[in-house]
C-alpha positions as CSV (number, residue, x, y, z in Angstrom):
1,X,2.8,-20.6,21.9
2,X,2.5,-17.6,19.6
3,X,-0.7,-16.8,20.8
4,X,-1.6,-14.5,23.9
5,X,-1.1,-16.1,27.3
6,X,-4.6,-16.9,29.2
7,X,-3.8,-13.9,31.6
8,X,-3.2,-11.4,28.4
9,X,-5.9,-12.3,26.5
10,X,-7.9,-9.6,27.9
11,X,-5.5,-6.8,26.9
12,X,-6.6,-7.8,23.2
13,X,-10.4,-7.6,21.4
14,X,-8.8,-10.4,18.7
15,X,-5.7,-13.3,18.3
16,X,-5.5,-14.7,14.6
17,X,-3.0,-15.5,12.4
18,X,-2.6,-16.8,8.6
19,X,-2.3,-19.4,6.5
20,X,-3.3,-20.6,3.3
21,X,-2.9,-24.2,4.1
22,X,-6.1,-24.8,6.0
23,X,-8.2,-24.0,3.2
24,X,-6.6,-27.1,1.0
25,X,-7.7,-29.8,3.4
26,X,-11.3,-31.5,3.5
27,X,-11.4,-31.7,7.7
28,X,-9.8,-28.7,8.7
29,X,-13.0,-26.8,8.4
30,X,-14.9,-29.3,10.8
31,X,-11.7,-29.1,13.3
32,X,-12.0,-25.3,13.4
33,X,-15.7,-25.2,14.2
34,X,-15.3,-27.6,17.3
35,X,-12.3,-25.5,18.9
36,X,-13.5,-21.7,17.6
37,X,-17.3,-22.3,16.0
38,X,-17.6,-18.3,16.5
39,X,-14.3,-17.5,15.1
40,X,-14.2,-15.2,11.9
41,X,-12.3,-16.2,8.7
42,X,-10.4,-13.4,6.3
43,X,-10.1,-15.4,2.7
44,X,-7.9,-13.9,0.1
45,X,-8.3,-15.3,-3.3
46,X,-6.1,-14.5,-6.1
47,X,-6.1,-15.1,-10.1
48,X,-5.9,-18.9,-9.7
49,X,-3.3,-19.0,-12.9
50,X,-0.8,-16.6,-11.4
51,X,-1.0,-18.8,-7.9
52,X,0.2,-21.7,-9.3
53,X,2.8,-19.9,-11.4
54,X,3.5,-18.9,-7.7
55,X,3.2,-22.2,-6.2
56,X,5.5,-23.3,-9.6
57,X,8.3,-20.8,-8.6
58,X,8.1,-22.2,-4.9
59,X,8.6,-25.7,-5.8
60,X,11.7,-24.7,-8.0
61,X,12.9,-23.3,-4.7
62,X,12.5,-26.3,-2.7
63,X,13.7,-28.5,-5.4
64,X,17.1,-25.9,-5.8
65,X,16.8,-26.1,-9.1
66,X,14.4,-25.0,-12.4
67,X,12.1,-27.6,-12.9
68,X,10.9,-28.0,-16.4
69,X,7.1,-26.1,-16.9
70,X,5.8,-29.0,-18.6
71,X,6.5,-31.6,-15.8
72,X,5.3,-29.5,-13.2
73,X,2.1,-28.6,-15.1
74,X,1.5,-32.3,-15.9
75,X,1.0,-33.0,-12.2
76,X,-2.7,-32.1,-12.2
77,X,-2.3,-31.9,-8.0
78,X,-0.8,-29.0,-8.5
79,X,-3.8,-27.4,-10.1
80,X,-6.5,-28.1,-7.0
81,X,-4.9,-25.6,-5.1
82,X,-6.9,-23.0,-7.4
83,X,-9.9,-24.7,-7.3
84,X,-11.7,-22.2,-4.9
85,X,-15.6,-22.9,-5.1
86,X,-14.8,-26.5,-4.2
87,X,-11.9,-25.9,-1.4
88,X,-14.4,-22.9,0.0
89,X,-17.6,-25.1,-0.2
90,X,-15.6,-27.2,3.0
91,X,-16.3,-24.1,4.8
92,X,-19.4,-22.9,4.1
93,X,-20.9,-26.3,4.8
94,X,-19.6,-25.8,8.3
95,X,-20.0,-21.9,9.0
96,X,-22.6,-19.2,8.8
97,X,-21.3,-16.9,5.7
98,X,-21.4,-13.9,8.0
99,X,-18.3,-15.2,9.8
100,X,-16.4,-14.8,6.5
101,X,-14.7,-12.0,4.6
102,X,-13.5,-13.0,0.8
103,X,-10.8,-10.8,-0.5
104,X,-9.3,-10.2,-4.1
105,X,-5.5,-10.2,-4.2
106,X,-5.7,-8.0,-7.6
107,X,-8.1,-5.5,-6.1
108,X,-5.9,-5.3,-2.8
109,X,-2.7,-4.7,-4.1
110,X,-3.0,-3.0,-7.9
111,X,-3.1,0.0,-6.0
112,X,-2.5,2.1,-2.9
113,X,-6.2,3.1,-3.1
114,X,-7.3,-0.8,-3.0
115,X,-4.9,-1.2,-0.2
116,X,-6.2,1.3,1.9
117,X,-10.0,0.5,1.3
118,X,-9.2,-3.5,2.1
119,X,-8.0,-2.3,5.2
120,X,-10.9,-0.6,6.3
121,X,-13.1,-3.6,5.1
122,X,-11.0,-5.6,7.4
123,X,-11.4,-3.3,10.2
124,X,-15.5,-3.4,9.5
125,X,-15.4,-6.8,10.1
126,X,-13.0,-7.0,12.9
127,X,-15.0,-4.2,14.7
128,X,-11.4,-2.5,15.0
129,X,-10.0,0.9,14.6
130,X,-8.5,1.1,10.8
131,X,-6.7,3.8,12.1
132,X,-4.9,2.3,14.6
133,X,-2.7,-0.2,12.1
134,X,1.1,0.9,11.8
135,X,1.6,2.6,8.3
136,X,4.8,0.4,8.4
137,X,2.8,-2.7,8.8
138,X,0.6,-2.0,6.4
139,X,3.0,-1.6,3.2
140,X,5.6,-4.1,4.2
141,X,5.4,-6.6,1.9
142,X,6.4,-10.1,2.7
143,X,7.6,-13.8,0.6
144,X,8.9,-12.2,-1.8
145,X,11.6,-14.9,-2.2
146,X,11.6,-16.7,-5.7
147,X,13.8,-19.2,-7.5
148,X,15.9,-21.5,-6.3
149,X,18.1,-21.8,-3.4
150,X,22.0,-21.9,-4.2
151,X,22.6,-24.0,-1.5
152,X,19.8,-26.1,-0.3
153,X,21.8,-28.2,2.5
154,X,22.3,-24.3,4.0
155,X,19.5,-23.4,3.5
156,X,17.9,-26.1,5.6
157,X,20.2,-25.5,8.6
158,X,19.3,-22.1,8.7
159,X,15.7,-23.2,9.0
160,X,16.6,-25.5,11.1
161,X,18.8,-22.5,13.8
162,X,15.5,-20.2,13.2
163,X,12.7,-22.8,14.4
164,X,15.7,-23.3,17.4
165,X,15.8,-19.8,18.0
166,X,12.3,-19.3,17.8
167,X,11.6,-21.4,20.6
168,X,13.9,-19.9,22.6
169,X,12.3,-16.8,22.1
170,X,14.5,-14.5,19.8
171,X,11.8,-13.7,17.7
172,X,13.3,-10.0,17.4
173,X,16.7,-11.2,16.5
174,X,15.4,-13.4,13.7
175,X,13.2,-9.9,12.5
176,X,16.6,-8.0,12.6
177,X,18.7,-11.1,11.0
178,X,16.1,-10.5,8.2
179,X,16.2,-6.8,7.7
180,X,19.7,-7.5,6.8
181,X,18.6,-9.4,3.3
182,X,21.4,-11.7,3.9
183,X,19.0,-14.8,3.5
184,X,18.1,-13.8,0.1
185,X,22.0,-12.3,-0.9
186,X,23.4,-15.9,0.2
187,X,20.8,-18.6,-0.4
188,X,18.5,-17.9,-3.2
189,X,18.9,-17.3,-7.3
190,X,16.2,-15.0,-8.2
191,X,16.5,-16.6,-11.5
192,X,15.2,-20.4,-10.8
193,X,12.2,-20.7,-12.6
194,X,11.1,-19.5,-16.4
195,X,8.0,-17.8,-16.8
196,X,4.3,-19.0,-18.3
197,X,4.6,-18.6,-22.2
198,X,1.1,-16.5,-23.0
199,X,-0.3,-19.6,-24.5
200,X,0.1,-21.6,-21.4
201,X,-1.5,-19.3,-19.4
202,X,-4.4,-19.6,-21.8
203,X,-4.8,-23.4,-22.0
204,X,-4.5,-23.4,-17.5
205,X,-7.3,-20.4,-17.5
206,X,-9.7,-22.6,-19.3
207,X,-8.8,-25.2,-16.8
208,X,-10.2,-23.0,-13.8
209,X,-13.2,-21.1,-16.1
210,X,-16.0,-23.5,-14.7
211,X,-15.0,-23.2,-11.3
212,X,-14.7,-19.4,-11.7
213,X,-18.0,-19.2,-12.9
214,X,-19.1,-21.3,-9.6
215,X,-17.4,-19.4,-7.4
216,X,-19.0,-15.9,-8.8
217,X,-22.5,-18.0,-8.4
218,X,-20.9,-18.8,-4.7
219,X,-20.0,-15.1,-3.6
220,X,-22.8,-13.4,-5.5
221,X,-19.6,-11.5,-7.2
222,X,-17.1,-10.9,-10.6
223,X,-14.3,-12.2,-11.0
224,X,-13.5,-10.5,-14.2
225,X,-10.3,-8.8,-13.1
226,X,-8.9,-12.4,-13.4
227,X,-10.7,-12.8,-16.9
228,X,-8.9,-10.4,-18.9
């Protein structure tokens, strides 16, 4: 429903949108190809020890309270989310490799200059205009929610009011409801979940080292931005 109707499809050269939940299971890659086998893919990978410190703080949220490093970390499920060359392999079993563009979280957004250059990338591939992309677009920055929710029962009805408005199409009031900050002021403690300690951030790298290394062998690139 989100996408273009049939009669307005012609008005655009591309429809996509994002997610990074396709990438985690086995089959999507095969259910792609036989709805959109031409379609191009935009994969952005990041330093797989601060994505699950990221999928950590998450899960605090959802749980609406700070859950204890060491029980999260002992769930090894959580870890194949970072797993990369495997969950990418899924994909490239099904897909030419020219129909892919790999992107590096760091090298994106450590600096204005990265920004700007993975934008034009984007726009190569695409076979759009990089110049046409509103500058207010481009440096908004978005899920920037962390911690845990200070009242999670609330916070589920208010999902539960947006996916209602949503289909009734008040998309725009939901963009200005946000603008406000008032979901963030009312729900969430920005304080839910403890940081990684320096030597658990150590002992989960050496978890994800071999499947770095097969992931550089993969892409024919480094990866030592998330070595250091």
């Amino acid at each position: 429903a989100y996408f273009p109707k049939h009669e307005d499809r012609g008005r655009y050269k591309h429809a996509g949108e994002i997610t990074p939940r396709y990438i985690l299971d086995a089959d999507t890659a095969g259910r792609i190809k036989a709805v959109i086998p031409d379609c191009k893919m935009i994969i952005m990978l990041r330093n797989p020890v601060d994505r699950l410190y990221s999928n950590y703080k998450m899960h605090c949220m959802n749980k609406a309270r700070s859950v204890p490093i060491n029980d999260y970390l002992a769930n090894a499920d959580n870890f194949e989310k970072g797993l990369y060359s495997t969950l990418l392999d899924n994909f490239f079993k099904e897909f030419a490799r020219d129909q892919f563009l790999t992107l590096v979280y760091e090298d994106v957004f450590l600096s204005e200059e990265g920004h700007y250059t993975a934008l034009k990338t984007v726009a190569g591939f695409l076979d759009i205009d990089a110049d046409a992309f509103s500058q207010d677009v481009i440096f908004k920055t978005y899920n920037q929610t962390s911690g845990a929710p200070k009242n999670k029962g609330m916070l589920k009805r208010l999902n539960r009011i947006k996916k209602h408005m949503r289909k009734w199409g008040m998309d725009p009031v939901i963009n200005m409801i946000k603008k406000t900050g008032i979901r963030e002021a009312l729900f969430v403690k920005k304080d839910g979940a403890p940081e990684f300690t320096k030597d658990q951030r150590q002992d989960i790298y050496k978890y994800y080292c071999d499947d770095i290394e097969r992931l550089e062998n993969m892409l024919g690139r480094s990866f030592s931005v998330w070595k250091t």
